[in-house]
Structure formats: structure tokens, C-alpha cells
N, CA, C and O of each residue as an XYZ file, in Angstrom:
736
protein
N       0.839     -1.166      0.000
C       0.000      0.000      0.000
C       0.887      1.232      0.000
O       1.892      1.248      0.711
N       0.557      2.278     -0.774
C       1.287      3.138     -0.661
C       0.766      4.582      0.370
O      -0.356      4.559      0.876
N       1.337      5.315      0.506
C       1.123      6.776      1.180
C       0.982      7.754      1.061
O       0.909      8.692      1.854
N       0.868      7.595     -0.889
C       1.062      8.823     -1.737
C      -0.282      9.559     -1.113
O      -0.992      8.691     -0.604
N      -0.776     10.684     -1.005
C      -1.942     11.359     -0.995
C      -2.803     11.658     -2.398
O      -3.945     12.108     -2.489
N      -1.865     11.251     -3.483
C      -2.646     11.585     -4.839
C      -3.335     10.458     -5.027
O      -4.388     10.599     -5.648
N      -2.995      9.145     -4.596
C      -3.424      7.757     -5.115
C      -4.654      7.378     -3.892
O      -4.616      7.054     -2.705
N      -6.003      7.677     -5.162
C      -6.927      7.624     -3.752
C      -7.210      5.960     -3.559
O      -6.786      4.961     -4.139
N      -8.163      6.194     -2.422
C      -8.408      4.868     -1.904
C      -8.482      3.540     -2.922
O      -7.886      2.468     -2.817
N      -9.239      3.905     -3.743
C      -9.894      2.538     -4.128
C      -8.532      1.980     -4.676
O      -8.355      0.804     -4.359
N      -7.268      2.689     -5.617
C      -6.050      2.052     -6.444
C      -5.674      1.724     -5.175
O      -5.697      0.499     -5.293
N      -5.362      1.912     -4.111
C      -4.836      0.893     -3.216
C      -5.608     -0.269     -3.079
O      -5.222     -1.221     -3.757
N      -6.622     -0.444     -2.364
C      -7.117     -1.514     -2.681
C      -7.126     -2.345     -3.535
O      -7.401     -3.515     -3.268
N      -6.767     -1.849     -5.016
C      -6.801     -2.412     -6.123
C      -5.535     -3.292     -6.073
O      -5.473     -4.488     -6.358
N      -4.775     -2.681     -5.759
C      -3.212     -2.934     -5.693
C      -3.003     -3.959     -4.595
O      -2.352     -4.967     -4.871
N      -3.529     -3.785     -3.288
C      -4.049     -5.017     -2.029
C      -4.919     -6.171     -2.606
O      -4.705     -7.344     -2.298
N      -5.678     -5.879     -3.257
C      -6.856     -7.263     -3.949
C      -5.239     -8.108     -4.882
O      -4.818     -9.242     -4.657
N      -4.607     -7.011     -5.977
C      -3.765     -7.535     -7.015
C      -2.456     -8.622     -6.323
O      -1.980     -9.660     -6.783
N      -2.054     -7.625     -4.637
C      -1.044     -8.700     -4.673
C      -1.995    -10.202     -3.864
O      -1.411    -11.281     -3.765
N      -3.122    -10.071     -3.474
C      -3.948    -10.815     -2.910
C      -4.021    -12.025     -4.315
O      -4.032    -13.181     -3.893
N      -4.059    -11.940     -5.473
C      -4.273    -13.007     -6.734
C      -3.270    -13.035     -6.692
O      -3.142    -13.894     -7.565
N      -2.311    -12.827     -6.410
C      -0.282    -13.116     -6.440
C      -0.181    -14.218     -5.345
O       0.768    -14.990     -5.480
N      -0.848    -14.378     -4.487
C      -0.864    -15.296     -3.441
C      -1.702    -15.939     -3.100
O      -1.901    -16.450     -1.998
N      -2.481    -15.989     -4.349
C      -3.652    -17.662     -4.733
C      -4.925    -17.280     -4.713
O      -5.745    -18.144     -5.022
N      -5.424    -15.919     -4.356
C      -6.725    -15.803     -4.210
C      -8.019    -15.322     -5.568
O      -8.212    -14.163     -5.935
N      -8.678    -16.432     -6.052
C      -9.857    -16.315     -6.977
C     -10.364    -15.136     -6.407
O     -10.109    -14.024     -6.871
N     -11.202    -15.364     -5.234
C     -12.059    -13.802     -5.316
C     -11.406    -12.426     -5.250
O     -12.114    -11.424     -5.151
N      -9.894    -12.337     -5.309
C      -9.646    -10.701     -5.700
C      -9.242    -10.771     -6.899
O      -8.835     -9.709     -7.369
N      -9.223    -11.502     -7.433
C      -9.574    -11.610     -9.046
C     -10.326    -11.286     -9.268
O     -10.349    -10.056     -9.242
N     -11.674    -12.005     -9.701
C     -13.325    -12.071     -9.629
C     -13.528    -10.368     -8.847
O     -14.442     -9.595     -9.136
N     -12.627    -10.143     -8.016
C     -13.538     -8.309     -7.895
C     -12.609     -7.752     -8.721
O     -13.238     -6.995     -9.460
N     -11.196     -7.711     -9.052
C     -10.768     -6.768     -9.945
C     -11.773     -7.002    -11.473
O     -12.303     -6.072    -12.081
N     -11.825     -7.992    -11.738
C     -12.463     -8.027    -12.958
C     -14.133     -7.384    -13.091
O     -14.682     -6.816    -14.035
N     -14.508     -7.655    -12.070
C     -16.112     -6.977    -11.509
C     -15.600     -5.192    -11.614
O     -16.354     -4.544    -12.341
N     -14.625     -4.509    -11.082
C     -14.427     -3.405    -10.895
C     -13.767     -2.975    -12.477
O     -13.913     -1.790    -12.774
N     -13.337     -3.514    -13.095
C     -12.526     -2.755    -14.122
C     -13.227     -3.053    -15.498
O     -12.927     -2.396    -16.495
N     -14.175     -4.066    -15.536
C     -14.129     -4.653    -16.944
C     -15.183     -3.595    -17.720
O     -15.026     -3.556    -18.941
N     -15.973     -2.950    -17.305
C     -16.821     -2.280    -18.088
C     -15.862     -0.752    -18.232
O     -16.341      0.061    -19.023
N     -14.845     -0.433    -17.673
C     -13.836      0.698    -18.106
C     -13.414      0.172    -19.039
O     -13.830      0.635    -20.101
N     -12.610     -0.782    -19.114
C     -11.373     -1.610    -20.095
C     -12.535     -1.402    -21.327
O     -12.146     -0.650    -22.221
N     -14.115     -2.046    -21.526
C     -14.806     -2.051    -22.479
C     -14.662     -0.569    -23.367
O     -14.460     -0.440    -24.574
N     -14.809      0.295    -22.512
C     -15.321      1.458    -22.835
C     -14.029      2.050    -23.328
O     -14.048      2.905    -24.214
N     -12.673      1.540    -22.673
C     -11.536      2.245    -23.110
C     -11.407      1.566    -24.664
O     -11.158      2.324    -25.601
N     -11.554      0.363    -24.862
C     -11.533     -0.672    -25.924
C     -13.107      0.037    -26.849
O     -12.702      1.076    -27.370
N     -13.638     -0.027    -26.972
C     -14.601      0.903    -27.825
C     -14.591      2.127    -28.141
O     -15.083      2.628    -29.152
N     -14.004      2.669    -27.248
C     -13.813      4.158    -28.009
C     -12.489      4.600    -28.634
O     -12.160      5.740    -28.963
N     -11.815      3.485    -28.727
C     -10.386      3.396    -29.325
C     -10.820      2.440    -30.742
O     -10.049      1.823    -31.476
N     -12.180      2.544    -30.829
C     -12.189      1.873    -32.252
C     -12.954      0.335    -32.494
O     -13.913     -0.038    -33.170
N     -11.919     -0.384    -31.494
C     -12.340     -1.864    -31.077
C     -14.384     -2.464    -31.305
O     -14.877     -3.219    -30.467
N     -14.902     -2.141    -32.059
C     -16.174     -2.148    -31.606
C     -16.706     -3.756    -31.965
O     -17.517     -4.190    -31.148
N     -16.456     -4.381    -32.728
C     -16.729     -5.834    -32.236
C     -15.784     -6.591    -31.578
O     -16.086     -7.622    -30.977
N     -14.547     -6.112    -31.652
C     -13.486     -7.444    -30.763
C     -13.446     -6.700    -29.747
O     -12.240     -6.711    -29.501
N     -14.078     -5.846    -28.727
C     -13.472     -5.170    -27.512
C     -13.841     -5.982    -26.397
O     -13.011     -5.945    -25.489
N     -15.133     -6.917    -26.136
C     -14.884     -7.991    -25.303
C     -13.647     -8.770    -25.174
O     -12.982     -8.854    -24.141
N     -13.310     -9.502    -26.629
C     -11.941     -9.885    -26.459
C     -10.926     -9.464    -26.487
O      -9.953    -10.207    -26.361
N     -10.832     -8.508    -26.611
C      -9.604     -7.345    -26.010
C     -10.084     -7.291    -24.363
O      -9.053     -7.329    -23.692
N     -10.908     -7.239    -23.764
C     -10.923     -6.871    -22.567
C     -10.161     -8.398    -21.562
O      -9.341     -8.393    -20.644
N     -10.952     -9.669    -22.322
C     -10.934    -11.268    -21.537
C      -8.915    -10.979    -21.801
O      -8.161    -11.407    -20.927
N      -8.479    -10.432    -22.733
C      -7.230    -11.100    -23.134
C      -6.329    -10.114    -21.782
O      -5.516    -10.558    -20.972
N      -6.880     -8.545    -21.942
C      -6.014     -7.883    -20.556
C      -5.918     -8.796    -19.376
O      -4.902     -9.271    -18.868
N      -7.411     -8.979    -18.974
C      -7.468     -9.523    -17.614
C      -6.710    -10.717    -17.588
O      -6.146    -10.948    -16.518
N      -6.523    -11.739    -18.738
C      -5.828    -13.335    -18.934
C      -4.197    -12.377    -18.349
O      -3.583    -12.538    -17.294
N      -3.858    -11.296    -19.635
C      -2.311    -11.155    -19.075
C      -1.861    -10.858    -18.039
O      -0.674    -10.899    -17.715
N      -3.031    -10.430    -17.226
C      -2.933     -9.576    -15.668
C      -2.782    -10.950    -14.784
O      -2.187    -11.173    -13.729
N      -3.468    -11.672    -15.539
C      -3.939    -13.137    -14.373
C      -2.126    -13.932    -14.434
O      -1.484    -14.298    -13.450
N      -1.719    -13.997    -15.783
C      -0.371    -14.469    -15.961
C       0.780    -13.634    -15.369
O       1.806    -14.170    -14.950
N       0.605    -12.487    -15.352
C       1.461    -11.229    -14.612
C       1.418    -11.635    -13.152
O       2.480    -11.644    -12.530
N       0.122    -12.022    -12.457
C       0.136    -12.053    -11.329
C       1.487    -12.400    -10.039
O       1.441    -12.208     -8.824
N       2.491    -12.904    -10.800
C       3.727    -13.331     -9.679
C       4.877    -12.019     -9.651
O       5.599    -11.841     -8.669
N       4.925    -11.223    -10.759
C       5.822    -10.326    -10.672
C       4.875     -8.908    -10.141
O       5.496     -7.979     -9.623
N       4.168     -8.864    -10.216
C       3.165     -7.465    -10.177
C       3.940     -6.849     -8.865
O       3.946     -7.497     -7.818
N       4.657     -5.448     -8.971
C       5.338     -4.853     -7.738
C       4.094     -3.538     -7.957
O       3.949     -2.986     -9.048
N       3.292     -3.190     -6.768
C       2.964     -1.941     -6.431
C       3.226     -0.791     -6.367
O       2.770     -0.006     -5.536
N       4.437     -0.404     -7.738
C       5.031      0.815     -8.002
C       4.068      2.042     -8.192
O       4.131      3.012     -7.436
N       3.401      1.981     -8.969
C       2.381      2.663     -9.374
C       0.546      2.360     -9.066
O      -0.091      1.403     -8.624
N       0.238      3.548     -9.502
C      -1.209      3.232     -9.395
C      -1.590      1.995    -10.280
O      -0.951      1.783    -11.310
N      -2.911      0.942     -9.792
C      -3.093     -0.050     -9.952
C      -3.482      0.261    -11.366
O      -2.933     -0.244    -12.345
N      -4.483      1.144    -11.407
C      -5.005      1.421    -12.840
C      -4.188      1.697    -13.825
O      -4.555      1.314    -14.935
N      -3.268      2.206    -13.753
C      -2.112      2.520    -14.703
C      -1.735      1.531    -15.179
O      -1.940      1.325    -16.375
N      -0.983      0.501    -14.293
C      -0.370     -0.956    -14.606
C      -1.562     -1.441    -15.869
O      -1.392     -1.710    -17.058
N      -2.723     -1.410    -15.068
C      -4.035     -2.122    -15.769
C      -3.957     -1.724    -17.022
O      -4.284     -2.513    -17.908
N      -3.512     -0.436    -17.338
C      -4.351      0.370    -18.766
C      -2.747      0.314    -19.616
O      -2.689      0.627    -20.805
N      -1.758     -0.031    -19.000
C      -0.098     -0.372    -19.803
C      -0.822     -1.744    -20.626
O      -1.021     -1.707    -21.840
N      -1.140     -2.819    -19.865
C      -1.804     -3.846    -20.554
C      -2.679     -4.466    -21.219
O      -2.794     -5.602    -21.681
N      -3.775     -2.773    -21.172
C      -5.022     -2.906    -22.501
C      -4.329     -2.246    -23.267
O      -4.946     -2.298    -24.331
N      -3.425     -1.645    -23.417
C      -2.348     -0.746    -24.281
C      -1.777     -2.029    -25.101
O      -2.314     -2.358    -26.159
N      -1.276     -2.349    -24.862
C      -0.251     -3.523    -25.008
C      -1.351     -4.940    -25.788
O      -0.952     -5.806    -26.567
N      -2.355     -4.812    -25.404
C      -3.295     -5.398    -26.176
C      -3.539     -5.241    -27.223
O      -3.199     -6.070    -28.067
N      -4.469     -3.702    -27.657
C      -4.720     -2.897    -28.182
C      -3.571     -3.039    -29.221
O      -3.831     -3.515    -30.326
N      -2.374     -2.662    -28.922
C      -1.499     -2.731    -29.808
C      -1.255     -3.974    -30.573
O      -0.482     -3.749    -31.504
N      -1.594     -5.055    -30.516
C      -0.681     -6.413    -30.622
C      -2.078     -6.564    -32.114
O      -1.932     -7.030    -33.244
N      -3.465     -5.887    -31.384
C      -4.375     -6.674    -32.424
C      -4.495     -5.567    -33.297
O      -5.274     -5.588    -34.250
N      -3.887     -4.757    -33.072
C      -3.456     -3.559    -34.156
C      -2.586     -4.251    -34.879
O      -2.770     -4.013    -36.073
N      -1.626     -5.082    -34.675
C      -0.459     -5.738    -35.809
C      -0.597     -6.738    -35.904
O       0.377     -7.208    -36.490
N      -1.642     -7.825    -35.540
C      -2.340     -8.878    -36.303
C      -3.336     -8.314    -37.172
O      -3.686     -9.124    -38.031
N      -3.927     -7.169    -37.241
C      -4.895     -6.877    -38.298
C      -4.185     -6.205    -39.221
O      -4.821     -6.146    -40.274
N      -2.817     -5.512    -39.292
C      -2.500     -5.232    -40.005
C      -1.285     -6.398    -40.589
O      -0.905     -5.977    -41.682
N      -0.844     -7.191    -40.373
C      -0.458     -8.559    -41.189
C      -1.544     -9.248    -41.921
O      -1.520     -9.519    -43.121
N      -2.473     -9.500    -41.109
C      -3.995    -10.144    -42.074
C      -4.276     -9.509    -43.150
O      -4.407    -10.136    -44.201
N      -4.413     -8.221    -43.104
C      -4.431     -6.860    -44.224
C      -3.936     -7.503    -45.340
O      -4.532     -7.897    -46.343
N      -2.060     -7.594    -44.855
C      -0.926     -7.834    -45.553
C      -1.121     -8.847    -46.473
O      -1.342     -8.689    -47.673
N      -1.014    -10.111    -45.749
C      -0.915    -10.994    -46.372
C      -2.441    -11.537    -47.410
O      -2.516    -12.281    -48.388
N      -3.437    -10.807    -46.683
C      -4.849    -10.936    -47.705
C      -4.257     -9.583    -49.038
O      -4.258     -9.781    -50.253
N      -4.043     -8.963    -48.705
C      -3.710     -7.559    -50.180
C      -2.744     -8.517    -50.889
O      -3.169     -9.073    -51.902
N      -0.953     -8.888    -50.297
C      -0.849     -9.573    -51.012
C      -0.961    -10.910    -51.705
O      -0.357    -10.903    -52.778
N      -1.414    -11.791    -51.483
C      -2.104    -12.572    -52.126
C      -2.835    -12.269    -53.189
O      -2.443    -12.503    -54.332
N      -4.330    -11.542    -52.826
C      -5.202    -11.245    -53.693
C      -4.564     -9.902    -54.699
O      -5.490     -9.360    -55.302
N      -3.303     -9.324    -54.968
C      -2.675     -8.870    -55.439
C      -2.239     -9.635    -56.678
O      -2.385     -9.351    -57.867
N      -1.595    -10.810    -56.015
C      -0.801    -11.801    -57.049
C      -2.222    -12.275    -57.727
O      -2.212    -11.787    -58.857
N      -3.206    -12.871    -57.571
C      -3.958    -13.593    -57.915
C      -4.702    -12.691    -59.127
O      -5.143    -13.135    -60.187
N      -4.711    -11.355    -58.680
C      -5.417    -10.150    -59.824
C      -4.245    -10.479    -61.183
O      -4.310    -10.923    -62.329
N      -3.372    -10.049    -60.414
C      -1.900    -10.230    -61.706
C      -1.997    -11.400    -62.414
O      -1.696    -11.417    -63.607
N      -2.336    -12.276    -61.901
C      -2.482    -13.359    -62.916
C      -3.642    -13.497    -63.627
O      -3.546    -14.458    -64.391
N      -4.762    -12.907    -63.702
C      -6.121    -12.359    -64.239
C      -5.581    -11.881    -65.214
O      -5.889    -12.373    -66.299
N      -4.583    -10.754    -65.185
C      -4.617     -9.960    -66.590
C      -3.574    -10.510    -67.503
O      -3.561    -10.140    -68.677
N      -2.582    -11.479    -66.996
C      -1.837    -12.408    -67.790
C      -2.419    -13.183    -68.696
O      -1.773    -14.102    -69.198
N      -3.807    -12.930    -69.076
C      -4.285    -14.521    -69.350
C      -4.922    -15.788    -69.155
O      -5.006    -16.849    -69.773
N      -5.468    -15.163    -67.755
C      -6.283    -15.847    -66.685
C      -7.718    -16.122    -67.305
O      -8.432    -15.153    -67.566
N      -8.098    -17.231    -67.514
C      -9.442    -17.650    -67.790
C     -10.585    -17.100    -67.750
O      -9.943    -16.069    -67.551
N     -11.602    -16.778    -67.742
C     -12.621    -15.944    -67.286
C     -13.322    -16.884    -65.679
O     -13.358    -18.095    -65.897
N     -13.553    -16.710    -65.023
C     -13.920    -17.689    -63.909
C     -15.114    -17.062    -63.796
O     -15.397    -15.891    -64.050
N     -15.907    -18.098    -63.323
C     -16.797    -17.133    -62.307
C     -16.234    -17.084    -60.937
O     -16.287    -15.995    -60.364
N     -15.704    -18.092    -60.323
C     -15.385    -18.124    -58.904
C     -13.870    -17.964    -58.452
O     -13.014    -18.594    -59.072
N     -13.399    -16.885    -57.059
C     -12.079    -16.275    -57.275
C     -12.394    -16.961    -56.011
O     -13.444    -16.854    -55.377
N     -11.194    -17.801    -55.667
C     -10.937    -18.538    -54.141
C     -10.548    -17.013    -53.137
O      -9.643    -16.201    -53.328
N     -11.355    -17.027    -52.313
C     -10.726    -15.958    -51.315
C      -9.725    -16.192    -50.535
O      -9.391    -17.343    -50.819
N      -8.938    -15.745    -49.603
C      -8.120    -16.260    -48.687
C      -8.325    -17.314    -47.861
O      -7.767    -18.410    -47.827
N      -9.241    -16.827    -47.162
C      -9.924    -17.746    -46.127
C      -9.999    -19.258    -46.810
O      -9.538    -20.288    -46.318
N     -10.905    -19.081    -48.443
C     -10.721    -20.792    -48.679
C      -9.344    -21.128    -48.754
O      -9.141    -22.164    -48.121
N      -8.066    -20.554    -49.399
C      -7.513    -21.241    -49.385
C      -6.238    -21.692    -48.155
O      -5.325    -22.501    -47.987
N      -6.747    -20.840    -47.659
C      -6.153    -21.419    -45.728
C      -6.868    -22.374    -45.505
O      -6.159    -23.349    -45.256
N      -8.008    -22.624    -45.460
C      -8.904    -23.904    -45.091
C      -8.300    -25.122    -45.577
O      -8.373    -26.173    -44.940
N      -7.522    -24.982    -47.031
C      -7.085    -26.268    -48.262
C      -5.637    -26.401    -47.134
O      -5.340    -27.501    -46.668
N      -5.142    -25.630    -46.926
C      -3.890    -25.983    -46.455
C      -3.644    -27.152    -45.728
O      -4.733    -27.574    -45.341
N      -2.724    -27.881    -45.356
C      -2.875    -28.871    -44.524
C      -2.196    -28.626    -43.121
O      -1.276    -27.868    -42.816
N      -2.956    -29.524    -42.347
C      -2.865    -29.161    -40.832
C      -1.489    -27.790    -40.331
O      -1.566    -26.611    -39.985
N      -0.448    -28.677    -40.523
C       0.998    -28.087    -39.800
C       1.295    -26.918    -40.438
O       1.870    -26.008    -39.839
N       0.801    -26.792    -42.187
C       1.122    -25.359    -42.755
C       0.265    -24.314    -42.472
O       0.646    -23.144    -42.513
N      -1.069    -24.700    -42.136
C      -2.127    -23.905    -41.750
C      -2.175    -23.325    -40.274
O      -2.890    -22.427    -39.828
N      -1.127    -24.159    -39.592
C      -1.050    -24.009    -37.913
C       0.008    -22.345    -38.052
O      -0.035    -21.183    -37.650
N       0.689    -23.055    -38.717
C       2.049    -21.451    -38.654
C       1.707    -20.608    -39.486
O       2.278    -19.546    -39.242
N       0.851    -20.529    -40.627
C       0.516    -19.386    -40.811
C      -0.326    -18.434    -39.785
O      -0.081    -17.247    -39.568
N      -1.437    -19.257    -39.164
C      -2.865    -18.634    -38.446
C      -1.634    -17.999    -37.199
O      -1.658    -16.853    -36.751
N      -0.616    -19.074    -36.820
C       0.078    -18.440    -35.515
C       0.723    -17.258    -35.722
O       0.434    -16.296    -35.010
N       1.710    -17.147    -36.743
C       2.172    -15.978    -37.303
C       1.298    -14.910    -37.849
O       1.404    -13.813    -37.302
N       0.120    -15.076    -39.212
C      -0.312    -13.769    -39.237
C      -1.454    -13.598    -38.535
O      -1.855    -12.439    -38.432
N      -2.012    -14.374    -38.080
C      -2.997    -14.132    -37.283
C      -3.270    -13.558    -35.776
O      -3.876    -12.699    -35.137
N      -2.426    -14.607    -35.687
C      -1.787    -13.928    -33.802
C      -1.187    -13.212    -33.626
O      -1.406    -12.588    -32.587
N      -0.159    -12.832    -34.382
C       0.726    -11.959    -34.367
C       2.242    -12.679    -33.833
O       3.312    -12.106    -34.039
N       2.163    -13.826    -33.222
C       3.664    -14.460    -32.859
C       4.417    -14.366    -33.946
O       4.070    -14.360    -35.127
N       5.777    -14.271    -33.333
C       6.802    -14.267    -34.016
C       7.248    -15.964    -33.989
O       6.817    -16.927    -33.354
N       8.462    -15.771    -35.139
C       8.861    -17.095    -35.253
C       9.150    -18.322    -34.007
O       8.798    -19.494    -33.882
N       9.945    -17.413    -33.218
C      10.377    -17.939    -31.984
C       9.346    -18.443    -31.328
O       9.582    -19.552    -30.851
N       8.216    -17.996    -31.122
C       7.097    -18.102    -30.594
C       6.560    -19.261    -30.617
O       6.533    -20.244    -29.876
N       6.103    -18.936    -31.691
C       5.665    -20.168    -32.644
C       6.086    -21.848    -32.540
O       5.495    -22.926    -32.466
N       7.458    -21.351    -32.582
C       8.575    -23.170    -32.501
C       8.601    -23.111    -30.639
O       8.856    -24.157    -30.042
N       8.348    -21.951    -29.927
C       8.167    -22.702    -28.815
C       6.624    -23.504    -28.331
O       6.535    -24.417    -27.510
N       5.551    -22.897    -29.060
C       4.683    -23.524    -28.795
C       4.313    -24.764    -29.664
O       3.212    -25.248    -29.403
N       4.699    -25.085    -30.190
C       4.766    -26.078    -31.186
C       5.920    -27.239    -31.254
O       6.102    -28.258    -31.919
N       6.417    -26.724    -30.488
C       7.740    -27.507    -29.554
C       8.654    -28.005    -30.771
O       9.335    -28.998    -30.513
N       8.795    -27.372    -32.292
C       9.777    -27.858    -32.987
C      10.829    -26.573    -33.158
O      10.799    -25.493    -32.568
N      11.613    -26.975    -33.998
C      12.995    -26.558    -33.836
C      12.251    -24.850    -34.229
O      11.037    -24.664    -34.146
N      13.306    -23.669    -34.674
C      13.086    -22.569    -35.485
C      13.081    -22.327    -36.986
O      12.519    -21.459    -37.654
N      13.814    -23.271    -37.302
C      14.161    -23.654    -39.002
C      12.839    -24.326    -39.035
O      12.142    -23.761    -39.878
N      12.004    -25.631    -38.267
C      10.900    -26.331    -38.831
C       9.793    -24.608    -39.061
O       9.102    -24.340    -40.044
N       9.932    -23.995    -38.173
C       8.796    -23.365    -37.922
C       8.733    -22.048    -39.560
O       7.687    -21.539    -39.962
N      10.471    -21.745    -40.335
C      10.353    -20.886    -40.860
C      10.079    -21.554    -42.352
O       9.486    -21.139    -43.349
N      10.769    -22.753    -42.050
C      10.196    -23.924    -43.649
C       8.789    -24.323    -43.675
O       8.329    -24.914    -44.652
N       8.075    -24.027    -42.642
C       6.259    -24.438    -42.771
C       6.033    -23.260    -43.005
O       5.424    -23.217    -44.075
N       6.203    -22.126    -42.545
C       5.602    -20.806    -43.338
C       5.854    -20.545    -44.109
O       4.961    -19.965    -44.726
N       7.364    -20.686    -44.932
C       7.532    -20.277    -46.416
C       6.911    -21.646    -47.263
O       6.730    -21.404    -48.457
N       6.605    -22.855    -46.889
C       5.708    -23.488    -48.006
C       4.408    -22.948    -47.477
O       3.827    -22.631    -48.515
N       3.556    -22.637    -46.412
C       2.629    -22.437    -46.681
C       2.478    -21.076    -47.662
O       1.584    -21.178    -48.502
N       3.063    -20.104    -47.664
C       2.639    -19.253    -48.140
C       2.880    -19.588    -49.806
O       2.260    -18.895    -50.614
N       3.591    -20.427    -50.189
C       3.955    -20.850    -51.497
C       2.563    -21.568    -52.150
O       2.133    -21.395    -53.291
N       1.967    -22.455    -51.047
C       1.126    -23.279    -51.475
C      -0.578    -22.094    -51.600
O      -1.463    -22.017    -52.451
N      -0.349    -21.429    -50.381
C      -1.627    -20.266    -51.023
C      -1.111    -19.407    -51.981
O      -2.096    -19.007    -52.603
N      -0.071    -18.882    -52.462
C       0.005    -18.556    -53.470
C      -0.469    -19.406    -54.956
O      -1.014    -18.887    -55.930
N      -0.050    -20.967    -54.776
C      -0.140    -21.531    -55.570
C      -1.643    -21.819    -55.709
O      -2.132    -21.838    -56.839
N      -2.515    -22.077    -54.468
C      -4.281    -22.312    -54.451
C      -4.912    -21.014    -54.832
O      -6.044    -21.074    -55.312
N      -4.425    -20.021    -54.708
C      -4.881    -18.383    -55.130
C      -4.932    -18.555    -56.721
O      -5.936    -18.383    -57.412
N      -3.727    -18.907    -57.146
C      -3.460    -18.527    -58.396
C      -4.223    -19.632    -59.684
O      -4.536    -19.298    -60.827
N      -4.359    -20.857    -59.109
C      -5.160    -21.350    -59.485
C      -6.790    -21.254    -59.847
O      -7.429    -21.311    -60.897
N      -7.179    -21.056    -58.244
C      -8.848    -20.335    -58.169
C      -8.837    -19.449    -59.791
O      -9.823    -18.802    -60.148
């Protein structure tokens, strides 16, 4: 607890409940999340978020819940709190902008091959189908990489293979949706 006079009551408490889930306890969990989650919403919606801001909110509270052993009471509780809808916020800011990426280019290449000579189709495979065609292990490291936003490292740790397996399944997958794109 601190002594500051600026830090009113309740961020202490907040900060007493926080190291209280540092030392096993569900219900000061269950009240931080009762006390903060309709702010976090509102901070997450008016920053844009308007259908994923529930899951922007479940994912703060998950990292707060995983934070729970280092959490030092330096600062106001809310601050800490709002570093990590920040930090959220940000991450699905650069999974939506890789998804962007890799949907523009794709459907980039796939136009280019339209005006090469490309058949008349009626039907243009979208991304989505041809991630679906992929098979299991190439489809796993793409969704982990552009989807999630993990990095390589990431990736081969959760997947428990080497870093080379993890960068040879993403460069064939992306070979092979290039190749199911260009086909469609």
C-alpha cells in the first residue's frame, strides 16, 4: 500500500486485492475483474475496437492473471491495468495489419495473374478458402504468425519444434496459397 496522498483509496485496494491473486486468491480476481471490466470495455470501444473489444478486454485480464507473480505496487493499480489494454490494443493492431498484408498480397498476385491470361472464372478462391485447403501443420504457422501476431520464436516454442521447422512451414505455406490463389 502506498502513502502517496494523490493515489486515492480505491487504487490501493486495487493494488491489495492484485497482490492478494499473487498469493492464490480467486475472489480478488473475480472483484478486480467486476471493478474494471466495463472501463477496459469502454476504453476498448472508443479506441475503435467495436466488435473485438470484449476480447480485447478477456485477453487484458488473462495477461494480468499471468502477470500475477511479478506485479510490484510501483504505481497506481489502474495505470499498470491500462499499460496492458495498451499492449493489447497494440498487438491486435499488428495482427490486423499482417492479415491486411498478407490478404492484399495474395489477392494482389492472384489479380496479376487475371490480366496475364487468366481464364474468365466465375469463382475467385478468397483467402480464407484457401487457408482452409492448407494442410494441418502449414495452416497451424501461418494462423500463428499472421494471425496472432507471434513471431517465429514463438511459434517453434509452442509447437515444440525446432526454429528452421517453424520458418520452412511458413515459407511453403505461403507458397502453397500462393499456388491455391493462383489457381482459383
Amino acid at each position: 500500500m502506498t502513502d502517496d496522498p494523490h493515489v486515492p483509496a480505491q487504487a490501493d485496494a486495487d493494488a491489495d486485492r492484485m497482490l492478494q491473486v499473487a498469493a492464490g486468491s480467486q475472489t480478488a480476481f473475480a472483484d478486480l475483474v467486476r471493478t474494471h471490466q466495463n472501463s477496459l470495455l469502454n476504453f476498448f470501444v472508443r479506441m475503435g475496437a467495436y466488435s473485438g473489444a470484449e476480447d480485447m478486454v478477456q485477453e487484458t485480464f488473462i495477461r494480468l492473471y499471468r502477470y500475477r507473480d511479478r506485479y510490484r505496487p510501483s504505481a497506481r493499480f489502474t495505470t499498470f491495468l491500462y499499460v496492458l489494454a495498451r499492449h493489447v490494443w497494440a498487438d491486435q493492431g499488428r495482427r490486423a495489419w499482417r492479415k491486411d498484408r498478407l490478404e492484399t498480397g495474395l489477392e494482389d498476385e492472384a489479380q496479376i495473374k487475371d490480366r496475364h491470361g487468366a481464364d474468365d472464372r466465375p469463382h475467385h478462391m478468397d483467402v480464407e478458402d484457401a487457408l482452409g485447403r492448407l494442410s494441418p501443420k502449414l495452416k497451424e504457422v501461418l494462423v500463428l504468425n499472421v494471425y496472432q501476431g507471434m513471431k517465429y520464436q514463438e511459434i517453434a516454442d509452442v509447437l515444440r519444434v525446432p526454429l528452421g521447422t517453424v520458418k520452412s512451414r511458413i515459407n511453403l505455406a505461403i507458397q502453397e496459397m500462393r499456388k491455391l490463389l493462383d489457381e482459383a
